[in-house]
Structure formats: structure tokens, C-alpha cells
VEXTIDO-418713 format. One record per atom (N, C-alpha, C): x, y, z; residue number from 1; residue in one letter; atom name. Coordinates in steps of 0.2 Angstrom, whole numbers, plus 5000, padded with zeros to 4 digits. Layout:
<pts>
((X,Y,Z),NUM,A,CA)
...
</pts>
This chain:
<pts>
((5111,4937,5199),1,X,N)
((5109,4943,5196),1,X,CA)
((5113,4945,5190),1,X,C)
((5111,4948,5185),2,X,N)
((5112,4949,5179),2,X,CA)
((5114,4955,5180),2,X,C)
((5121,4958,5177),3,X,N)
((5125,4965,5179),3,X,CA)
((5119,4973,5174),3,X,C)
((5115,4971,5171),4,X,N)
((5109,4978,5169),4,X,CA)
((5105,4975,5173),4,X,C)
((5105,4972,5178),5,X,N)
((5098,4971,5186),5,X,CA)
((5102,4977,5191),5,X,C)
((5107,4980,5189),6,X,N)
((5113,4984,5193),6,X,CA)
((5111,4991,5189),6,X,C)
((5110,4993,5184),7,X,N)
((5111,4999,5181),7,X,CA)
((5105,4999,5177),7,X,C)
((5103,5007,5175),8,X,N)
((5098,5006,5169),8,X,CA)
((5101,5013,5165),8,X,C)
((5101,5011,5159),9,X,N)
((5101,5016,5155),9,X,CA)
((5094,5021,5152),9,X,C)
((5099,5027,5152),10,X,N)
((5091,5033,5154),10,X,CA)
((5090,5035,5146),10,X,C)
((5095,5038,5142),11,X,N)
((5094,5039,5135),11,X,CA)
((5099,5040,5131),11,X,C)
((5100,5042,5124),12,X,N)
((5102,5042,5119),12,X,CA)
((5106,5050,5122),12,X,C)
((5112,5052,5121),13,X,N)
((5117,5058,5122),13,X,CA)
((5118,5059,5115),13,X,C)
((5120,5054,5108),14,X,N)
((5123,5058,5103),14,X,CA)
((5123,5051,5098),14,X,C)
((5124,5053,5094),15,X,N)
((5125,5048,5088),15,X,CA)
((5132,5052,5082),15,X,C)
((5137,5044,5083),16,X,N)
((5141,5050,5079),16,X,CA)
((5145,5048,5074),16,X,C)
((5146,5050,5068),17,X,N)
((5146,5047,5059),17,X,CA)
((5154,5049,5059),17,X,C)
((5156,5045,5056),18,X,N)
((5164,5048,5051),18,X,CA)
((5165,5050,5047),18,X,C)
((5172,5054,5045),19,X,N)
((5172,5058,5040),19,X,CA)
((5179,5058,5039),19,X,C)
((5180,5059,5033),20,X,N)
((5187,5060,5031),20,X,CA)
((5191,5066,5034),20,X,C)
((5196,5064,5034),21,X,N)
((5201,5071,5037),21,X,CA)
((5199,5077,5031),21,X,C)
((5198,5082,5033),22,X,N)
((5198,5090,5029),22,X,CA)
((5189,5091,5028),22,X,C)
((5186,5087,5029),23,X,N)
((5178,5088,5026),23,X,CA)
((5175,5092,5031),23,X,C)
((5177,5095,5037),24,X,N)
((5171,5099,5040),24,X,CA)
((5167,5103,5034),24,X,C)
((5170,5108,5031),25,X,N)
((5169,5111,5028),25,X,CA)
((5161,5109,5023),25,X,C)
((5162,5101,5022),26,X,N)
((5158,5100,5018),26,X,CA)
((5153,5096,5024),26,X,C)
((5155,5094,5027),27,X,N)
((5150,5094,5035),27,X,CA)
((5144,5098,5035),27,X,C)
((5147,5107,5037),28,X,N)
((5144,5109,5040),28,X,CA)
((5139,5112,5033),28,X,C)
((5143,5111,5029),29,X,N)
((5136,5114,5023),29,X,CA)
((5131,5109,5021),29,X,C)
((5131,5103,5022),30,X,N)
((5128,5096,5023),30,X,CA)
((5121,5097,5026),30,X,C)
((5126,5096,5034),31,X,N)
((5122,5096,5040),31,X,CA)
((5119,5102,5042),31,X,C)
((5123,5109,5043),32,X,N)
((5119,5115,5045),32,X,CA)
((5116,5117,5037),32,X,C)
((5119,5119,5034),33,X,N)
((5116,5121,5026),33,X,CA)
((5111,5118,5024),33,X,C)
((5111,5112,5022),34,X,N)
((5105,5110,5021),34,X,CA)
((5100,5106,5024),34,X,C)
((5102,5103,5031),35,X,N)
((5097,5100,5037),35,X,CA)
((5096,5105,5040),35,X,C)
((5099,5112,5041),36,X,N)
((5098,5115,5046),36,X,CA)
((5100,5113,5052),36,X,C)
((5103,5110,5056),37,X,N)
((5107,5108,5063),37,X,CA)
((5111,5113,5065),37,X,C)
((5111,5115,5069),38,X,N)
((5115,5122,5071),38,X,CA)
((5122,5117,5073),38,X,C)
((5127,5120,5071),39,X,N)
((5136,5119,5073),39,X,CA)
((5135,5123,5080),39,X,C)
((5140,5117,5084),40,X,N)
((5140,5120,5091),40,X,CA)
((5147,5116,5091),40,X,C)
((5153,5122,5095),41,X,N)
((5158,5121,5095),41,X,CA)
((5161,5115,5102),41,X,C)
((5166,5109,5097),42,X,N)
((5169,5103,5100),42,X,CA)
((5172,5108,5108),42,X,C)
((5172,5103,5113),43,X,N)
((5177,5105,5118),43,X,CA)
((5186,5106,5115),43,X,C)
((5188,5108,5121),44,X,N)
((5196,5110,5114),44,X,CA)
((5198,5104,5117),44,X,C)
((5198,5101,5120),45,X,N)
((5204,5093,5122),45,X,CA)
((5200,5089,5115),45,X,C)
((5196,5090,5112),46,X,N)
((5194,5085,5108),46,X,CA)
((5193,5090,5099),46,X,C)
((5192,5095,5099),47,X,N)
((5194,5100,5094),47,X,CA)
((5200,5099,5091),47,X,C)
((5205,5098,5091),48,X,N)
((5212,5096,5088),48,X,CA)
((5212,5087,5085),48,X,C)
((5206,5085,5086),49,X,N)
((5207,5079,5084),49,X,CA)
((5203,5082,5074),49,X,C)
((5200,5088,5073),50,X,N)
((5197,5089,5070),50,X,CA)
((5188,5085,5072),50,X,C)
((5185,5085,5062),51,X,N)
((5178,5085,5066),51,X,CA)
((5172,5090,5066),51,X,C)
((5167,5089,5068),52,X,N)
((5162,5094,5069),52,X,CA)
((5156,5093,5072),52,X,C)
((5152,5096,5076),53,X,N)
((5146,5092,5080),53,X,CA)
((5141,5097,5079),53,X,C)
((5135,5094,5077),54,X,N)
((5129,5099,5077),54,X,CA)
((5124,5098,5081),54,X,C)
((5121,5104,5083),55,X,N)
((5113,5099,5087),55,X,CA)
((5108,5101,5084),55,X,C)
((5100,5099,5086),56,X,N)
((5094,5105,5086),56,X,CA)
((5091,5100,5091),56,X,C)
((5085,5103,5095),57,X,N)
((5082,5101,5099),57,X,CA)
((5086,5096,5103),57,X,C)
((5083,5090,5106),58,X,N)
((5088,5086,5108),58,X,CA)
((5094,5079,5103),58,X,C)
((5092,5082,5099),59,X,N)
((5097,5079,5094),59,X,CA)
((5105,5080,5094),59,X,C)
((5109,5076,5096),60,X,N)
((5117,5078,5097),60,X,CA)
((5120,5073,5091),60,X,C)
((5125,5076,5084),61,X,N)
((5125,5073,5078),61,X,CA)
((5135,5075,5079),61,X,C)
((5137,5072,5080),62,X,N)
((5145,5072,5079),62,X,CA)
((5148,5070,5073),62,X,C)
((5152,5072,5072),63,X,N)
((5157,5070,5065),63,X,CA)
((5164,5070,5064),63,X,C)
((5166,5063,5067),64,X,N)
((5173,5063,5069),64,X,CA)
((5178,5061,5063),64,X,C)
((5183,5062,5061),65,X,N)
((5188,5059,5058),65,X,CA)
((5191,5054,5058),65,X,C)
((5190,5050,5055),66,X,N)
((5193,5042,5054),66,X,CA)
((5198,5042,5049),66,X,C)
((5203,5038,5050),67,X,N)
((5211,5040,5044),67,X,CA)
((5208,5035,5041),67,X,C)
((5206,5029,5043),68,X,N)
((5205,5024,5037),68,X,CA)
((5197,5025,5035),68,X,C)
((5195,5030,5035),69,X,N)
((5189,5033,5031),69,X,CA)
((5183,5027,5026),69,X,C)
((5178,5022,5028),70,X,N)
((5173,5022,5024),70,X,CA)
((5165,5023,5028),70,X,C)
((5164,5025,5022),71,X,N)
((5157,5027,5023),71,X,CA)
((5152,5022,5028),71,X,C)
((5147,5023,5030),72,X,N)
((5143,5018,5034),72,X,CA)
((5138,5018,5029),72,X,C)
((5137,5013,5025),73,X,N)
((5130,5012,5020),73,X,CA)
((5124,5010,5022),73,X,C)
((5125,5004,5030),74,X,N)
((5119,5002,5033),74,X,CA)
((5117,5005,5038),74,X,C)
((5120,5005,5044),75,X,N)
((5121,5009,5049),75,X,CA)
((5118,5015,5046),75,X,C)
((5115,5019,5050),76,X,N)
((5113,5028,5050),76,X,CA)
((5107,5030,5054),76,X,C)
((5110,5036,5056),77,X,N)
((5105,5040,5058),77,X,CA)
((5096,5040,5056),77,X,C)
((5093,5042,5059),78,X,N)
((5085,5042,5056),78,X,CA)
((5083,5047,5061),78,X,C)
((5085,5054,5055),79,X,N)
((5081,5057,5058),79,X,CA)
((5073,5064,5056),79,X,C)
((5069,5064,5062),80,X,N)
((5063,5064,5064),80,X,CA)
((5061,5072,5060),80,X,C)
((5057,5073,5053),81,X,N)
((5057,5081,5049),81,X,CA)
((5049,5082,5050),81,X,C)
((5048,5088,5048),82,X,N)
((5041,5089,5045),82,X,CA)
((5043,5093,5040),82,X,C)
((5039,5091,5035),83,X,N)
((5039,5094,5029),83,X,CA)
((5044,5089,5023),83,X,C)
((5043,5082,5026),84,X,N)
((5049,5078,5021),84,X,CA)
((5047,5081,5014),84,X,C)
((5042,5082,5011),85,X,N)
((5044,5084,5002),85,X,CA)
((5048,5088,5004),85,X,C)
((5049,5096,5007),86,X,N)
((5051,5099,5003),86,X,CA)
((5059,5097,5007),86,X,C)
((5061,5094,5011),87,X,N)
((5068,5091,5012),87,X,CA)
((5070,5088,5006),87,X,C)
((5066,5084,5006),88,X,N)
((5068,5080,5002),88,X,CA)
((5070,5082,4994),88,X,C)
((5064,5089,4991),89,X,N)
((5067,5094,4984),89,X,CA)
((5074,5096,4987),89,X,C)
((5072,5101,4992),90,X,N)
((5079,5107,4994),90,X,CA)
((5087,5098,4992),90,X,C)
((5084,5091,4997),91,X,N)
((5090,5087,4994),91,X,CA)
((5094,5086,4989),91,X,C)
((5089,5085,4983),92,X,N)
((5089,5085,4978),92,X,CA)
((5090,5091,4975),92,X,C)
((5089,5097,4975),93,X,N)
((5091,5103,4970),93,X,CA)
((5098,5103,4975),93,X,C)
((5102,5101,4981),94,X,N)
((5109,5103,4981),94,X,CA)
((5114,5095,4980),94,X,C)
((5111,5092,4974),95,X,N)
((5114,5086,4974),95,X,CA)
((5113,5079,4978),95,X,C)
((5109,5079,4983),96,X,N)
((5108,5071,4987),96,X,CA)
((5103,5070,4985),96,X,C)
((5102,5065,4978),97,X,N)
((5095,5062,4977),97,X,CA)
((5094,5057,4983),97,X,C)
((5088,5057,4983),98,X,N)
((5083,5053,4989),98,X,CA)
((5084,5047,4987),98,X,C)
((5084,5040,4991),99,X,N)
((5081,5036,4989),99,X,CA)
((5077,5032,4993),99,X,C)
((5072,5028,4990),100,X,N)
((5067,5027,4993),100,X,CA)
((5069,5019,4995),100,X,C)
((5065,5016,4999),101,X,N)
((5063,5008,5002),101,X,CA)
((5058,5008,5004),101,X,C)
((5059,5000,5006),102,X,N)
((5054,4997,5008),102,X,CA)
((5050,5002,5014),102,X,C)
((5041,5002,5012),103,X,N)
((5038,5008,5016),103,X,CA)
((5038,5003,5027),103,X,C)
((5038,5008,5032),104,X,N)
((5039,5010,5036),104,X,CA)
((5031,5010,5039),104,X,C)
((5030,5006,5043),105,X,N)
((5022,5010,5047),105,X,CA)
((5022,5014,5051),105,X,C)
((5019,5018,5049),106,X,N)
((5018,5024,5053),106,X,CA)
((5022,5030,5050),106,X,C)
((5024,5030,5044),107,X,N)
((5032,5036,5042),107,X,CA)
((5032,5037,5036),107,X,C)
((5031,5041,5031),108,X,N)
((5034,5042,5027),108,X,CA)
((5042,5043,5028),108,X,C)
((5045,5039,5021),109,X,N)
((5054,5040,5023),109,X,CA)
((5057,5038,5016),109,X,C)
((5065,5041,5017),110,X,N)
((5070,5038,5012),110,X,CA)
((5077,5040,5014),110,X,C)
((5080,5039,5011),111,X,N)
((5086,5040,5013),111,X,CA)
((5092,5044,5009),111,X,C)
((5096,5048,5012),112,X,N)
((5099,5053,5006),112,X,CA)
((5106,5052,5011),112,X,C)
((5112,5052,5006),113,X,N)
((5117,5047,5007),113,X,CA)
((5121,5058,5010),113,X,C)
((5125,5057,5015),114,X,N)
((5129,5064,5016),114,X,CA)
((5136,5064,5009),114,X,C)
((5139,5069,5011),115,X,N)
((5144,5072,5009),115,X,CA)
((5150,5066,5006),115,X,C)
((5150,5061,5011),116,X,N)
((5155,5057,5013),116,X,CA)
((5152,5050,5011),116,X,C)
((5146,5049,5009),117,X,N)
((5141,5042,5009),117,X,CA)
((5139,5042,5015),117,X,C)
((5140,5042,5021),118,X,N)
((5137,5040,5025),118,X,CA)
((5127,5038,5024),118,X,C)
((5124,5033,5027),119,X,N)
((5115,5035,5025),119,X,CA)
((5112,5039,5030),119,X,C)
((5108,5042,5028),120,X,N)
((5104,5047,5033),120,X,CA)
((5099,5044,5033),120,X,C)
((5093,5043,5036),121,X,N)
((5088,5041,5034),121,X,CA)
((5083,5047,5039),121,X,C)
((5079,5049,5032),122,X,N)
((5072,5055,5034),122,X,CA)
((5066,5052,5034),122,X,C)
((5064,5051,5040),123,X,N)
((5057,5049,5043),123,X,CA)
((5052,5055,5045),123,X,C)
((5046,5055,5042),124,X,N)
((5041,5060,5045),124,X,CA)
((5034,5057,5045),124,X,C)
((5030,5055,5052),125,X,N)
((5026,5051,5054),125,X,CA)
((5018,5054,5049),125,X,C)
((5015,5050,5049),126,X,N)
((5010,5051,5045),126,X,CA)
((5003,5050,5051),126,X,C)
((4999,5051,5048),127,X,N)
((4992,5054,5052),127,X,CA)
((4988,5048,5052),127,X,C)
((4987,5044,5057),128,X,N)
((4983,5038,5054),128,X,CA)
((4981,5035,5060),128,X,C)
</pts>
């Protein structure tokens, strides 16, 4: 017997990005400010590490501190909008040019790098 014929995995809790020590700051104007994700306060045994963690819906996005800080260029998030054009200007008119790739069936998409570089990538399904 194979040890996952023992257990099942039910879903996804969180996904969570690095950041240089001091950037909440530019976190929370990133992620709440222009993604709109509401900041929801760290527990405090884990608060003192710094950091910052947003939700909306069942979406849980953490942003922990890394001393040896690089950005994730491949690895990223992909997350699920309506309305990508206008995500994608408000990106753009506050500095994160979009970039686009290879097309996706079923999604309009691109990718807009955070504060830090980290990739985002904004998927919004298309009618077909």
C-alpha cells in the first residue's frame, strides 16, 4: 500500500510569496490597494516574524520575509478576476506593466510582476 492510499488531501489553505524585510508597506498597497484583497491580521506568535497576509473569498495570499530575499520569476500565483482590462489599465496606470504569453484555453491572461518581482499571473475565463 502506497502511504496517499492512507490519507487524501481536501484543498488548497494558502499560497505564500516572499518579501524583503520592511515591504509590508508596499505589500499592502500592491495587494489591498490595487488588487483589492482585504489585509487580515497575522496571529501574534507569527506577527513578530513580520510579513502580511491578505484574503478575499477563499483566497488566503501570505507574504512572508525572507533575509536572503529573491524574487519568484517562475513560480506564482494565478489569480481568478472579472474585469481583466480594467485590472490590467488600474496595473498599469500604478506602475506594473502587464505582460503577456503564450495564450491559455479557456482564459484570457498575463502577468504583472509585484512590488518585489514576485509573478502574478491574472486569469479570467472566457465564454466559449
Amino acid at each position: 500500500m502506497t502511504p496517499a492510499a492512507q490519507f487524501t488531501i481536501v484543498a488548497l489553505d494558502h499560497v505564500q510569496l516572499a518579501m524583503p524585510a520592511g515591504g509590508e508597506d508596499q505589500a499592502r498597497a500592491f495587494y489591498s490597494g490595487l488588487l483589492g484583497l482585504a489585509e487580515v491580521p497575522k496571529p501574534a506568535n507569527l506577527a513578530k516574524r513580520g510579513g502580511v497576509w491578505f484574503e478575499a473569498g477563499s483566497l488566503k495570499l501570505h507574504l512572508g520575509v525572507e533575509a536572503e530575499f529573491r524574487p519568484a520569476k517562475k513560480a506564482h500565483p494565478a489569480l481568478v478576476v472579472r474585469n481583466l482590462p480594467a485590472l490590467l489599465a488600474a496595473a498599469e496606470a500604478a506602475g506594473y506593466p502587464p505582460v503577456t504569453d503564450e495564450p491559455l484555453p479557456g482564459y484570457d491572461r498575463a502577468y504583472i510582476a509585484d512590488p518585489f518581482g514576485n509573478r502574478i499571473e491574472i486569469l479570467e475565463p472566457v465564454a466559449g
